[in-house]
Structures are given as C-alpha cells and as structure tokens.
N, C-alpha and C positions, 0 to 999 in steps of 0.2 A: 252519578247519584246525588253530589253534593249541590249540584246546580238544581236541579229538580227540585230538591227541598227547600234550600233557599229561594227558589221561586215561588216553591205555596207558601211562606212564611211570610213574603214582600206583602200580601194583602192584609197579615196582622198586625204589621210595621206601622203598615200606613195610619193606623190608630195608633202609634207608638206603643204597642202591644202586642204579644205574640203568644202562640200555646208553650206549654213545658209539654214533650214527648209522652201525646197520647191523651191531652187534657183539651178544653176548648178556651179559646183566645178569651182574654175576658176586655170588657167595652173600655171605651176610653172616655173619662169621664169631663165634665165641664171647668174648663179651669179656676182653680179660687179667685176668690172675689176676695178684697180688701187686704192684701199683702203688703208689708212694705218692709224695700229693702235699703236698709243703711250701709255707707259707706265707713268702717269705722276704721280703719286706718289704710294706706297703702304701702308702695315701693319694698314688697319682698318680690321673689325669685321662687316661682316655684314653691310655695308654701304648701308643702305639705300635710301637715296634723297640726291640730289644737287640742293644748289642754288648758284647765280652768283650776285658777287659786284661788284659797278662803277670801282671799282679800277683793276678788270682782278684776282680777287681772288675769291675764292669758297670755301661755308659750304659744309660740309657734315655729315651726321647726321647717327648714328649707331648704331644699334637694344638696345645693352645693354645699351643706356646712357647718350651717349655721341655725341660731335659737334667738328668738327675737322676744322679748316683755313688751306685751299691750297694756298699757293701763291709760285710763281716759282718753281712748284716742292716741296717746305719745309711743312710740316705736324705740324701744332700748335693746342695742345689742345684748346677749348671755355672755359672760366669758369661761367657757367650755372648753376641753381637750376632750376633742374626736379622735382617738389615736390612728393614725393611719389610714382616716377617711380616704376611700375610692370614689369619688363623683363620675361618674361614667354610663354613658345612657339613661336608663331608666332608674340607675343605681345610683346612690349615693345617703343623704341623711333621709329617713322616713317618717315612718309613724313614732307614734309621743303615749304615755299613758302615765296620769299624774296618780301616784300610789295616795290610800286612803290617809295618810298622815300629812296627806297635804304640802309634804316638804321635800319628797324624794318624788323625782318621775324617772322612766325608762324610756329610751330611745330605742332604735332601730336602724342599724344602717351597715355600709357596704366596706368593708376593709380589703387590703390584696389579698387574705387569706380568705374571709370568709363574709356572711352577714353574721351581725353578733347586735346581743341586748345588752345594753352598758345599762345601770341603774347613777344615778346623779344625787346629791343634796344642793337645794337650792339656799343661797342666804344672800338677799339683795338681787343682785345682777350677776352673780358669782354660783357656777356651779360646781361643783368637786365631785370627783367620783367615788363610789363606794363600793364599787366590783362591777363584772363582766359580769350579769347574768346566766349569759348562754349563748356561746360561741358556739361554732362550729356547724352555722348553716349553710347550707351551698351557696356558691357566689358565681357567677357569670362574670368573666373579668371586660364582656362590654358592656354588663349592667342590666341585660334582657330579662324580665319578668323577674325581678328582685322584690315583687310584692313585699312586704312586710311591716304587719301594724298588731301591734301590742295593745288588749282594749281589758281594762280590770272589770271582770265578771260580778255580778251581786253577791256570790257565796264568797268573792274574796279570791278565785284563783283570777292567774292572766292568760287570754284569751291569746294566740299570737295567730295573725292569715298571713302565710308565705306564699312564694311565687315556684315554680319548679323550675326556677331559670333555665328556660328552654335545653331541658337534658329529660331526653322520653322514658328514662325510665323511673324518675323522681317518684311522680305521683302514685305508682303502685307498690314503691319498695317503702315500704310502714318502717325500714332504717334508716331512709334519708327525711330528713325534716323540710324539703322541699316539695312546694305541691300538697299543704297540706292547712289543715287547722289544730294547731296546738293548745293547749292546755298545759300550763304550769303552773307550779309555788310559786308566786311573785318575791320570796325570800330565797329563795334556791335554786331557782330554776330548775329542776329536776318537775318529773312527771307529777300530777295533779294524784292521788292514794286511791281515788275511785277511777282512772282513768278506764277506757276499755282494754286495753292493755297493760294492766298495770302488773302484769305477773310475770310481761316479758322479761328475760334474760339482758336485752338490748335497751341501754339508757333512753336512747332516740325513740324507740317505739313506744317506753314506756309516756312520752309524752305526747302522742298523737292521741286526739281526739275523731277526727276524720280524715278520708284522705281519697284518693282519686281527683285531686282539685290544678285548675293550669295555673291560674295567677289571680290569688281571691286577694281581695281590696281593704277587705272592713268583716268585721264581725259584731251584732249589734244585739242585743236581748230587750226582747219585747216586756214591758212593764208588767207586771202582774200577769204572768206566766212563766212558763217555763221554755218558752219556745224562743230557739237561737238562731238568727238569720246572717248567710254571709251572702256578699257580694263580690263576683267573679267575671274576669276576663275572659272573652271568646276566642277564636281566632279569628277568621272572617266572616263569622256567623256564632250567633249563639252566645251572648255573655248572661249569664245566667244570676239569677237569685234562687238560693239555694234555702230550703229548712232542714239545718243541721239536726244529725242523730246520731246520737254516741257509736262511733268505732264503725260509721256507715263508708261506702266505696261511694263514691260521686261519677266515676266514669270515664273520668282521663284517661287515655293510656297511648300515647301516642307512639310507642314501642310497641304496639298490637302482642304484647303477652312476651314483651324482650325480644320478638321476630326482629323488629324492625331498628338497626343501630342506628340511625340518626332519630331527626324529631317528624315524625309527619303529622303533620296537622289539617289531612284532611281528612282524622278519623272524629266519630262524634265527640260532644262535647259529654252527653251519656253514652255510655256505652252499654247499651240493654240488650247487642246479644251476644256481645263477649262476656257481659258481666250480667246476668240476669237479672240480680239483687242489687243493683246499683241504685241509688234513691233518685229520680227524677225532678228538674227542677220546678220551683212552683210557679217561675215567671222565665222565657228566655226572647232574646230582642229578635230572633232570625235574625233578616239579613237588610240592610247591611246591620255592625253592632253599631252600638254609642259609647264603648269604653267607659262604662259603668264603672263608679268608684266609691267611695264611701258610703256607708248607710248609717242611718239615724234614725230614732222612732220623734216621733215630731208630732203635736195634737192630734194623737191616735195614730198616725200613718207611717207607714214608712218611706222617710227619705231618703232619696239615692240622687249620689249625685251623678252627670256622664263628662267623660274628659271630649272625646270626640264629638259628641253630640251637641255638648253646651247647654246643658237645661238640667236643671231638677226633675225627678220623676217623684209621685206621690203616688202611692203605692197601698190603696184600702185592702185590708184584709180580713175575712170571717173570723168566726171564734178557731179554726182548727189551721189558721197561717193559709190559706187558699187565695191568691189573690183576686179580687172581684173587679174593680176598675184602677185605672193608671189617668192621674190627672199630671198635667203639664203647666204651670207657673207662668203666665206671658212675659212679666216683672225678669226672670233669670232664663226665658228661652233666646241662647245667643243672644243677648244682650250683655254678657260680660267675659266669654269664651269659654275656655274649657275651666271647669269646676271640676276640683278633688275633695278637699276635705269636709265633712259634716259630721257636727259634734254637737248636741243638744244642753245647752245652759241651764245652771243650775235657775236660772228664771225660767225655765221654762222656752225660751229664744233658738233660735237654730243658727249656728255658726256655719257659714260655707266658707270656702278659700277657692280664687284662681288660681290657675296654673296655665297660663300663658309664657312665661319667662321675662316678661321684663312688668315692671309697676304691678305686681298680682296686687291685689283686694286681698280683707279681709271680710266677709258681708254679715251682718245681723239682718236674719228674718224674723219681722213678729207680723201678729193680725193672723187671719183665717187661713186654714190650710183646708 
C-alpha cells in the first residue's frame, strides 16, 4: 500500500509539491527574481539555531556544544557550561530562543539523562546559568529524532517542537513530552494556564499543546493572525507542514494504538482511520522527503528550510493557512547543502544556517521573495 501511494505522490514532487490527504496538490510557482544571498560569516559545525540581540548581533548554537557571538561578520566563542552535554547522532546542542529582555536565551539539548531546556544570562561572551527550565524530556542515547526548538510566542509563552526519539509510543501518550508541540511559562516551565489540558492531574500533559507529531523542526506564527505553523519529519515519505490546533492529534502513531512494541514506520504520517479527527497536513513532500527543517514567515511567505533536499521552499499561503504555490530560490537550491535553521531578523532579512559538518555558513537573505 505504501509503494502505491508514494507512487501517486512522485508526480506532485516533481513540482516540489505534493497534496496533504485528500486535498489537491497546489502549483509550483516561478522562482523569485532579485534574491541575494550573503555570506556573513563561516566555519561552524552544524549550526543549528539563531537568535538575535538588541545590539545587531547573533548566537548561534552548534550540534556538538557550542554558542558562537556574530557580530559584524567576527565569530566569538560563548563561554557556557552544557552540563553533561550528549552530542550523539542527531542529538546533541539545538535550538536557541533569546527571552524578551534581551539578556537571557534558552537552549535545547541532549544530556545522558534526558533533553532538557537550560535558560542562560548573557554578559559579554560569558554566559551563566539561571536554571533548568525543563527537564525530563525523552532522550535516545544514539540521538534519533531528538527534534527540539524552543520559539517565544507573541502572547509571551514558549513554543517548544520535540522529536518522539524513535519510541512508538511517544506521540500518542499526552505524558510523554516526546512527539509533540509544547507550550510553556518561559519563567517556569510548567504548562501554559489556557493550555488544552490544563486541568490534567499530569505535569507533562499539562504542557502539551498538540500531539500525534514524529520529529517537528520549528514552530513559527504567522504575523497578524492567529495561525501557528510547524514543520515536520516524514519517514520515507511524507514530511509534512502542519496548522497547528490547540490540544489537536496529528496522526502519528507508529505503535498502531500500543499493538505494535517497536517503531513501525510504515504506518501514515496521518493517521485518518485509526484516528478519525486527526487534523490533516496542509502541505506534505510524498515521496521521496526533503527533511524539512525550520520555518520562518519571510515577506508574507512561509519559509522552510530542507536538510536532505538543499533548498529553501517558499510556501504562499490564503487567508485560512491553505497552501496555494511552493516556489524554489535558484540562489539556495544545492548551491550550499543541506539548510537548517531560518530565523527572520528584526530588519526584516531572513537568516539561514548549513548543516553540512564542516565550514557551515551563516546566510543573510534579503530582496524579493
């Protein structure tokens, strides 16, 4: 059955575009014209997430370890204590989220125990910690689907997209915080007071926002609306852009309802007849994926970056989040390898990051999108 499908979906691809289950493929559109992309620093490792300080300078945060200061181009180590960082596969330091006051950010990343959110005060090049946020997220000790990015919401809570580190029954157990999109106090970490569970008995549920999810990348909120977009890992089909709903099922479940004790992953990425209600995606890649990874809204659009792929995807949307065409960047298609992170500048500018492993980029996009 799985070959079948990925087969009718190869002809949506080929537009770099595909339907979400049950919808029609939407066109692909002409690539921008007047793009340019700057090179503005290099030689990280794996650079993961950016965040952006009052002063026009930028963290960036890198899989084995480490927090690097951009400012004009010049590349300055942080001097941070990761306690008991794990760098191992897919795991290790991730995503970054610079708190409104400008001076504390939050990390993301893989210890022998767990994933946990450290919060930091920065002062110079020197960062100190001021607590653990929030421990105690599932860890994969070889680092498989350790998704995790930490993105501060406009109302002021923190947005957190986990991975279900390949363990099938993550995504549908609303107590494990794996496989999911969280919602927290960025003071407490504890659950957000309107969450959709917030009346649960269980700390953990009470922070889930949604859930049924394998390995989401980025959580991004569309400017003057209310509408919340994540970006997710397939298996070997299907990595999906989702419009999140409060306390909605996504479709994971790759324990077919706990049947199934290991991970099988060639159940859907929705699952609509196990899960009826499960909210279908509004964009997904068939087959083969791109390992879709951050998202960012960018001069009206949404950007997505792909690891596998190598390209930016721009992503127009109607007024109700429906995706209508997917354009392609010539400027960033495999011309610089695989792309993770995208973070939108207080100018207005779009921040990408390689993820190759050795010399990654930092890239400024400005001009037409």
């Amino acid at each position: 059955m799985r070959a079948l499908v990925a087969a009718g979906l190869a002809l949506g691809l080929a537009a770099c575009s595909s339907p979400a289950p049950g919808g029609n493929a939407p066109s692909q559109a002409p690539a921008p014209q007047g793009l340019k992309v700057e090179e503005v620093a290099g030689g990280f490792q794996h650079a993961w997430d950016i965040g952006f300080l009052p002063d026009g300078s930028m963290l960036v945060t890198e899989r084995p370890g480490r927090i690097k200061l951009v400012k004009d181009g010049q590349v300055t180590p942080v001097q941070v204590d990761l306690t008991d960082i794990q760098v191992r596969g897919e795991g290790g330091l991730m995503g970054l989220a610079i708190h409104p006051d400008d001076q504390r950010f939050t990390v993301c990343y893989n210890t022998s125990r767990d994933v946990r959110l450290t919060t930091f005060k920065l002062d110079g090049t020197k960062a100190t910690k001021t607590k653990d946020l929030l421990t105690g997220m599932p860890s994969n000790p070889s680092g498989r689907h350790s998704g995790c990015r930490p993105t501060i919401a406009p109302d002021g809570t923190m947005f957190v997209a986990t991975g279900d580190i390949a363990q099938g029954r993550n995504p549908q157990d609303r107590t494990s915080l794996g496989g999911k999109v969280l919602r927290i106090d960025p003071e407490t970490g504890e659950g957000a007071k309107d969450n959709p569970f917030a009346t649960s008995t269980n700390a953990n549920e009470r922070r889930v926002y949604s859930f049924g999810h394998r390995n989401v990348q980025g959580v991004v909120f569309r400017p003057g609306t209310d509408q919340i977009f994540s970006s997710e890992h397939g298996p070997d089909v299907d990595d999906e852009v989702n419009l999140l709903q409060k306390g909605a099922n996504f479709g994971w479940d790759p324990s077919k309802g706990g049947t199934q004790g290991g991970y099988d992953e060639d159940v859907p990425m929705t699952d609509l007849q196990r899960f009826p209600d499960a909210v279908p995606a509004v964009w997904s890649s068939g087959s083969p994926t791109e390992a879709i990874c951050q998202a960012a809204f960018w001069n009206g659009k949404l950007a997505i970056t792909a690891l596998k792929g190598s390209k930016l995807l721009l992503f127009s949307l109607d007024d109700q989040g429906k995706v209508q065409n997917v354009a392609i960047p010539d400027e960033l298609n495999d011309r610089y390898g695989r792309l993770r992170a995208a973070r939108t500048a207080p100018d207005g500018s779009l921040y990408v990051t390689t993820s190759n492993g050795t010399d990654d980029k930092l890239l400024k996009l400005t001009g037409a999108a």
